[in-house]
Every structure is written in structure tokens, then in C-alpha cells.
N, C-alpha and C positions, 0 to 999 in steps of 0.2 A: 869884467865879465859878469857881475854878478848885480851892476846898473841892469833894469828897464830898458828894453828894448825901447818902447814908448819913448821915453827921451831922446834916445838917439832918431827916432822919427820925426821929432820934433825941430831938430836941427838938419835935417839930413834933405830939406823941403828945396833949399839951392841948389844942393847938387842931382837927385833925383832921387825924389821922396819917394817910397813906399806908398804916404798916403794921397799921392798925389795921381801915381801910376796906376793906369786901368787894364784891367783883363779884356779879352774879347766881348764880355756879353756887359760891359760896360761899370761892374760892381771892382772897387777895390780891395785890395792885395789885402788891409789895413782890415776894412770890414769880414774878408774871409778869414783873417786871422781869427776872428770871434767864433766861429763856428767850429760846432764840433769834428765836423770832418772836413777835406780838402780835397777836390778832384786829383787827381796824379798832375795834370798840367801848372795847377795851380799849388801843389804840393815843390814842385822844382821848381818853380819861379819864390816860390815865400823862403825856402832854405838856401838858395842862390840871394837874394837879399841879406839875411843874418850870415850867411859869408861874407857877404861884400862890408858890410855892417861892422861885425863884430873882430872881423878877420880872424876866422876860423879857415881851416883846413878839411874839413866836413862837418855836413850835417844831415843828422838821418831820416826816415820817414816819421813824421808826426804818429801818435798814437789816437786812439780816439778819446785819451783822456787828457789829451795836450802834451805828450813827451817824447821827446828826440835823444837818440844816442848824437855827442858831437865829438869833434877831435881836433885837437891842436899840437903841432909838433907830433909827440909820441906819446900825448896822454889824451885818454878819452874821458868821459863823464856826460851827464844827464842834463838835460836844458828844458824849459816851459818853451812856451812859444812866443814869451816875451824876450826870451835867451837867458832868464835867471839860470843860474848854474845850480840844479836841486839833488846833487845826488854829492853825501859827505866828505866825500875823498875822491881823487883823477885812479884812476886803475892805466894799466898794461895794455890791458885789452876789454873791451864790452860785446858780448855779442847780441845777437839780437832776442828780442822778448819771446818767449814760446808760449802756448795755448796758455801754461800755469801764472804767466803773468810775471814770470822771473828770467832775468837775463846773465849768463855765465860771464865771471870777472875774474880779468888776472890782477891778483895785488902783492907786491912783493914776493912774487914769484908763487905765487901762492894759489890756487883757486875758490872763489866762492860764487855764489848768486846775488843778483838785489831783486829787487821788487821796482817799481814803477816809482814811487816815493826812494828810492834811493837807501833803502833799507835792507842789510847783507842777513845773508842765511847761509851758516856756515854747519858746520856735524852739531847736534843738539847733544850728542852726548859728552865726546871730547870736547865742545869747543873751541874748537880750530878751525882754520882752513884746512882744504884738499892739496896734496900735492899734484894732482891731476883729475879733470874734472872732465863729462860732455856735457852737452844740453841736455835739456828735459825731453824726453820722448814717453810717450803714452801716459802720463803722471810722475813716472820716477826719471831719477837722472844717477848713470852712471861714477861712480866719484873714488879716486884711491886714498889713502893713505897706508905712507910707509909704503910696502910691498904687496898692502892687499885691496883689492877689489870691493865694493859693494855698491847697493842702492839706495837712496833715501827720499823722501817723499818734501812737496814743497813746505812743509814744517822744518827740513833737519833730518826730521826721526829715520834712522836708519829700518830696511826691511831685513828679516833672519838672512844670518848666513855672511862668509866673506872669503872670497874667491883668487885662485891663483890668476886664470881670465876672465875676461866677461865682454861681451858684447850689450848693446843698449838693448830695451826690451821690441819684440816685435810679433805682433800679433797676441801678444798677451802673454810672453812667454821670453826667456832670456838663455843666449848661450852663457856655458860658463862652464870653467873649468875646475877640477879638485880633486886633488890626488895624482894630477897625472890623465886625468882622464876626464870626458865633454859629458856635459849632462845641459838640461832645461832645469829650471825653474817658474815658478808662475808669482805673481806677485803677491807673494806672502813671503814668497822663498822657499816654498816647498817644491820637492826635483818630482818632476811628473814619470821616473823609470825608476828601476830600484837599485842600489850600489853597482849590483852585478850586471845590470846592461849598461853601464857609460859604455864613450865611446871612444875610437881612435882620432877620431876627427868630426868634425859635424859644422855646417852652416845653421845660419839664421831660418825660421819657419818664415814663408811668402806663400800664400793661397793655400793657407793649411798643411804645408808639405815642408820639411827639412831634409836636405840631404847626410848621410851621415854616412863612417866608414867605422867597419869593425873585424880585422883580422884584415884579409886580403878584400875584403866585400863589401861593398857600396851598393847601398839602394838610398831608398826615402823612406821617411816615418810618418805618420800622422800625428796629431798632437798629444795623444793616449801613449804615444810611443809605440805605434803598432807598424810591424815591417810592412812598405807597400809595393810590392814586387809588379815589375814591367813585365806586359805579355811578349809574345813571339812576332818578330820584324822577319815572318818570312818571304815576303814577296818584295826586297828592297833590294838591288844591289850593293854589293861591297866594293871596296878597294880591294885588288890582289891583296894585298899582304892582312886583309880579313875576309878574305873570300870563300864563307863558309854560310850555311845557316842556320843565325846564333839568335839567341833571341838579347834584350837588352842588357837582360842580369849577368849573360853567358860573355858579354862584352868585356869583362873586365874593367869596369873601369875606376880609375883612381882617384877622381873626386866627383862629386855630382852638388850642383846648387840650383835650387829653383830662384824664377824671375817673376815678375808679371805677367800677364796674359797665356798663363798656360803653358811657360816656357821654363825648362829648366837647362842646364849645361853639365855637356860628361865631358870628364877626362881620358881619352885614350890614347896609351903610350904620351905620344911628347903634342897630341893636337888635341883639338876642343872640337864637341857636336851638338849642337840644340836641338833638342825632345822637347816634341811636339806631346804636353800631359794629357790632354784630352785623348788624344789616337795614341800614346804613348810608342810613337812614330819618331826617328831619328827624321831631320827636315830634308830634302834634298832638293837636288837642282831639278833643272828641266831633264835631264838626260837619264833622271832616276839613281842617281850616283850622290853618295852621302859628301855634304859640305863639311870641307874639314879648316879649322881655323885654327892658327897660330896660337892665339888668346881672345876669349870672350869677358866682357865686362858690361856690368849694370852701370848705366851712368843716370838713372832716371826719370822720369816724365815721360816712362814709353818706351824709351832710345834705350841697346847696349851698343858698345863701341867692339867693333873685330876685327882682329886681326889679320892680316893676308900678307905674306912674306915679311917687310919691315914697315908695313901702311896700316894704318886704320882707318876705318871706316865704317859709316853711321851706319845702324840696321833700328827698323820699325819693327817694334813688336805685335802693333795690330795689321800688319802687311806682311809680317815676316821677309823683310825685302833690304837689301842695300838700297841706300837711295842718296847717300854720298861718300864723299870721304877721299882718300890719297893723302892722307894728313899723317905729320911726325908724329902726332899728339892730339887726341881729342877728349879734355876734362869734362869731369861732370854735369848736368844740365843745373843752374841755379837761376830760377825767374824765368824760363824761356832760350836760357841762354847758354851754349857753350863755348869754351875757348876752343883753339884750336891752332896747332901750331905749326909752320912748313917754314924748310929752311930759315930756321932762329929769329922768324917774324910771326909774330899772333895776331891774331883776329877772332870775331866771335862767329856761330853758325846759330840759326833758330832751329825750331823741331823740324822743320820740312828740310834743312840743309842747308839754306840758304846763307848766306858770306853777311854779315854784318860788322861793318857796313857796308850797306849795297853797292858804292862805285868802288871797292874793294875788286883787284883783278888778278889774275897771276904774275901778272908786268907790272902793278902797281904792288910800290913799297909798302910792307902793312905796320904795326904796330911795334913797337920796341919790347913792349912789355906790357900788362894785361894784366887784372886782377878780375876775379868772381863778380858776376852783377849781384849787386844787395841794395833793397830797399828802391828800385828801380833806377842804378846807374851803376855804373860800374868806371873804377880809374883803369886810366890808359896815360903808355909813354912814348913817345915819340920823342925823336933827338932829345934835347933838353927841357922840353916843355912835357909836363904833366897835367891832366886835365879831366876830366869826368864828362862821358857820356852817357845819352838814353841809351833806350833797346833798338831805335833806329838807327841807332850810330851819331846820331847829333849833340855838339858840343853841348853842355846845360852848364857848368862851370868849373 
């Protein structure tokens, strides 16, 4: 593995050399290798090569500084674009690189980060690894040890404070728990409320809003921690069994979390309703009669997933609209892409809904099993054959 790709080009000219095969616009595979970036087309055609090559099991998108996540059997590690193998040791797991230029690794059960050179970043103070680790989000990255929580910056260096929960940071601000009770933090680590208002429950902030609940009462807070109480929804119809006119705070509800686009989600009794933040409007149908859903969820790039008796199905948040669905299951959007899954066969959908791949039917058999698109393919199983497609559903390797 850790031979020059180059040499095996060199030999590889009889059976069907790299540097022999041409792209559409007539420039070689060999020559794009040199440069610092690769079109997506020609991205899948160069790591379908060092597969066929090297006999790897994957390989990931190029970086712009020449480096690939790869994987063999059950171990991953770091490749040039020659296929040198540059990162010190195989890990568990590698994920992808984030804006800070460090990628989450599992080692001996262990969590840490590397950098691009293959160089791990573990707790500056202890060091050690994490017993559990996420990715980097806004500059910090969420990481445990032992039984407690904290943040640490791409050095190591831990931020004040260590938590019984914690959420990753989001909008500049991190859920977290202690004592028993939900508070923010901003990243220094100081809580933006005072001991005496934590809370009973509380979400992530999205468009400056968190939902939170304290005694029997749910509303939203601003980032100050200041309560932001919903006007009067008088002119909307109810359902009988809320057939009153109440305004939204008056609703009761049990949990509330905002979304994108001005959308948040209440809990009442055992259903869900999306409020509209701008009109601070419960949405409703055509008939003026509140939409009541099973279960709401953020899956997104726009998209939540809802519920309706034992079916989900896709809703747009800039259309406010169902626009597919009848699905057992529909995962989170990753690149464009979700799964989705109907009687014990999966398939992917794009943002519009559409069934990927396209000659995918309801009479046609779909997938055995389905993994997350990353780095633009995503694996797929059918009967015994396992295999990697694009976003249009075509085999790539």
C-alpha cells in the first residue's frame, strides 16, 4: 500500500493504464492527477482506478491538498493521490474533514481527531483520548470523558466548564446540562441565564429562537434568555376537543423546537403542529383547520419529515407543503440525498422527492440495504452484490 501509485501505472499500461485512458475533453486521468482539484466526474473515475489498483474497498473525495479518506476490510486511513498510505496508524473509523481541517477517529475504541498530515489531537491537558467524541461544529467539538461532557478547540485545549449533557454548539451557543437542569453557554463557557432560570427541558437555538420548558410552560427564548411569548390565534379554527379561543401560550404545549425558515414545532397532548414565526400562526389546511401530525422532524437541507398515522412524509419548508412520502422511513438529507424505506427495501429521494434511482417503481424491487451518500456516492446492497453509486443512481464502483 504504501508503493507509488506511479509504478503501478507503469505496469498497469496492458491491462488498462490510467495513463493511457482519456476523459471526454481528451486530457488524461494521469495528468488530472497533478492538479490541484478534480471535477466530481473525473473525481469518481481517478478513485474507481486506485480501487481497481490498489484493491481497496473505498476511496474518498480528494481534498485540495491531495488527501483521501480510504478503507480496506474494517480499517480506514489517509492516502496522497499517489495512494501513499500517510496517516500513522488504520483507525475504526475516519470521518470526514470539517471547515477546522480535522477529521474524527475511532482508535482502540477510543476517540480522537487528525489533521490532513495524519497527525492526532487528543485532550491537551489529560492526554488521552475521548471516550466519545462528535465533529467539529462552529470551531469546538463536543468530546466525553469518563462521565462528563465538554468542549475543546482545534488545539486540544479544553473550553470552562464540564457537563452532565451537552449538545454541539449552534449559533454560537451550546445546550447543556448541570445540576439537573438545561442552560446555554457561549463559547468561553459562560451560561447566558443565571443559576435560577435553568430549565426543565430546552432545545437547540435556530433563527435566534430556542424552545424551552419550565414548570408546566413552554415558550421560546431569545439568545439574552429573554421569554418570547406567542400573540392570539384568534380567528383559526380548532379541533373539538380544543375548540376554544386560546391564544398559543394558552395551548399548552409540551415541547416546542424551532426549525429553518421561520418554522417551529409544538407539542400537544400526543400530536405535533408547525408555527408559522413570523405570523406566529399555527399552519393549517385549506379548510382553515389546524394540521395535526403524529411526529415532526428536521431532516435538513429545507426538508422536515411528518408524520401521518404510521407514514412519513416529506414537507418543504420554503412551500410549507407535503410534496411526497408514503414511506416506512425517511433519514436525514446528506449531499442531496435521502434514504427512504418501504416494505424492508430502501431507496434514495432528492429535495423535490423524487425516487433515486429514477427507474425505481413500486413494482420494481429496490435496494437491500443503503448507506448515507458521503463524498458523492453512497454504498448500496442488493442480493449479494455490494456496490457504490452516484446521486443519479449509476453504478461508479
Amino acid at each position: 500500500m504504501t508503493a507509488s501509485l506511479f509504478k503501478e501505472y507503469n505496469h498497469f499500461e496492458e491491462k488498462k493504464s490510467i495513463n493511457s485512458q482519456e476523459d471526454s475533453s481528451g486530457s488524461s486521468l494521469e495528468a488530472k492527477k497533478n492538479k490541484e482539484t478534480l471535477t466530481d466526474p473525473d473525481q469518481i473515475a481517478f478513485r474507481k482506478q486506485i480501487i481497481e489498483i490498489v484493491q481497496l474497498d473505498y476511496v474518498g473525495k480528494f481534498s485540495k491538498e491531495g488527501v483521501a479518506r480510504a478503507k480496506k476490510k474494517d480499517e480506514w486511513f489517509l492516502i496522497d493521490k499517489s495512494a501513499n498510505e500517510i496517516s500513522p496508524c488504520r483507525f475504526q473509523y475516519l470521518g470526514l474533514f470539517s471547515e477546522e481541517g480535522l477529521a474524527l477517529a475511532k482508535i482502540n475504541d477510543k476517540y480522537s481527531f487528525i489533521d490532513k498530515n495524519g497527525q492526532e489531537i487528543i485532550d491537551k491537558d489529560k492526554k488521552e483520548r475521548f471516550n466519545w467524541a462528535e465533529s467539529f461544529k462552529e470551531g469546538l467539538a463536543l468530546v466525553k470523558i469518563n462521565d462528563k461532557y465538554s468542549f475543546i478547540d482545534k488545539n486540544g485545549n479544553k473550553i470552562k466548564g464540564e457537563f452532565e449533557e451537552a449538545k454541539s454548539f449552534s449559533e454560537g451557543l451550546a445546550l447543556v446540562k448541570i445540576d439537573g437542569k438545561y442552560s446555554f453557554i457561549d463559547k468561553t463557557g459562560k451560561e447566558i441565564i443565571k443559576e435560577s432560570e435553568r430549565f426543565d427541558e430546552a432545545t437547540n437555538f435556530h433563527q435566534g429562537l430556542a424552545g424551552v420548558k419550565k414548570g408546566r410552560r413552554c415558550y421560546f427564548i431569545n439568545k439574552n434568555g429573554s421569554p418570547i411569548l406567542p400573540p392570539s390565534l384568534n380567528t383559526i379554527q380548532i379541533p373539538l376537543m380544543y375548540k376554544q379561543n386560546l391564544t398559543l401560550s394558552q395551548l399548552n404545549f409540551n415541547a416546542l423546537q424551532v426549525f429553518e425558515g421561520n418554522l417551529a414545532k409544538g407539542e400537544i397532548g400526543a400530536n405535533w403542529v408547525l408555527i408559522d414565526l413570523k405570523k406566529m400562526e399555527i399552519l393549517v389546511n385549506e379548510m382553515r383547520d389546524y394540521r395535526f401530525f403524529n411526529d415532526i422532524q428536521d431532516i435538513g437541507e429545507g426538508k422536515l419529515k411528518v408524520k401521518i398515522a404510521d407514514k412519513w412524509h416529506l414537507f418543504d419548508i420554503a412551500t410549507k407543503q407535503i410534496i411526497s412520502g408514503g414511506y416506512d422511513l425517511i433519514d436525514d438529507f446528506q449531499e442531496g440525498r435521502a434514504r427512504v424505506k418501504t416494505n424492508g427495501e430502501w431507496a434514495f429521494i432528492d429535495k423535490n422527492g423524487k425516487l433515486i434511482p429514477p427507474e425505481f417503481t413500486s413494482k420494481m424491487k429496490w435496494f437491500d440495504e443503503v448507506y448515507p451518500f458521503s463524498e458523492g456516492v453512497a454504498q448500496v446492497k442488493k442480493g449479494i452484490k455490494t456496490f457504490y453509486i452516484d446521486k443519479q443512481g449509476r453504478t461508479v464502483f
